[in-house]
C-alpha positions in Angstrom: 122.6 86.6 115.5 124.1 89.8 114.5 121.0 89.9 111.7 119.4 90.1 114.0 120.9 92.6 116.6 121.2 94.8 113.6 117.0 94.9 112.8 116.5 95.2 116.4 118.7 98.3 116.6 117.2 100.1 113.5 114.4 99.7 115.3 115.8 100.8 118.9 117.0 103.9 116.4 113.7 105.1 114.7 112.1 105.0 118.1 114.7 107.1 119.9 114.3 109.3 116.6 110.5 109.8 117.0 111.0 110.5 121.0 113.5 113.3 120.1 111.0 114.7 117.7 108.2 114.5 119.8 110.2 116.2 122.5 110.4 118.9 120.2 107.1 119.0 119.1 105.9 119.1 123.0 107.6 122.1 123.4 104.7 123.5 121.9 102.1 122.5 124.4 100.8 124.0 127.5 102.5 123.0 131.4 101.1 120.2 132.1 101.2 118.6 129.0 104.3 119.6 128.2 106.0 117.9 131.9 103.9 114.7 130.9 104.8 114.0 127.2 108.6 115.1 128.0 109.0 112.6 130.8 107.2 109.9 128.7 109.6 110.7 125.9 112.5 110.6 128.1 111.6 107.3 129.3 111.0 106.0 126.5 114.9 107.0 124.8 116.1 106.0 128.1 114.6 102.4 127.7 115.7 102.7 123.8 119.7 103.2 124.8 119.4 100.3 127.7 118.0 97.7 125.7 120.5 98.5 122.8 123.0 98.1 125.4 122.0 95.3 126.5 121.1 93.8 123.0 124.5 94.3 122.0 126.5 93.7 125.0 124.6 90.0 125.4 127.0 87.3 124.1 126.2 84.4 121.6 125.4 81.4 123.6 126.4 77.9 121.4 125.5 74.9 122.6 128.1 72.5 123.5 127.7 69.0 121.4 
């Protein structure tokens, strides 16, 4: 199971990556694109940390024989 939580998180990682580099890239657009694309991308890392929380903080259910 922690195979794979670990894939999962590299995952969870490269997209918070690319939403902190598209944050920064926004910066270069005009008003109204840039409010829309940076509360998109904040969403987005947002969702990114929850579900590693929640990926991580879930625990390993065996079935009783």
């Amino acid at each position: 199971m922690n195979t794979v939580r670990s894939v999962i998180s590299v995952f969870l990682l490269v997209l918070l990556g690319l939403s902190a580099a598209g944050w920064v890239w926004a910066g270069g657009q005009p008003s109204p694109k840039l409010e829309g694309a940076r509360t998109m991308l904040a969403l987005c890392g947002l969702m990114a940390v929850g579900a590693m929380a929640i990926l991580w903080r879930a625990k390993d259910e065996v079935p009783a024989e």
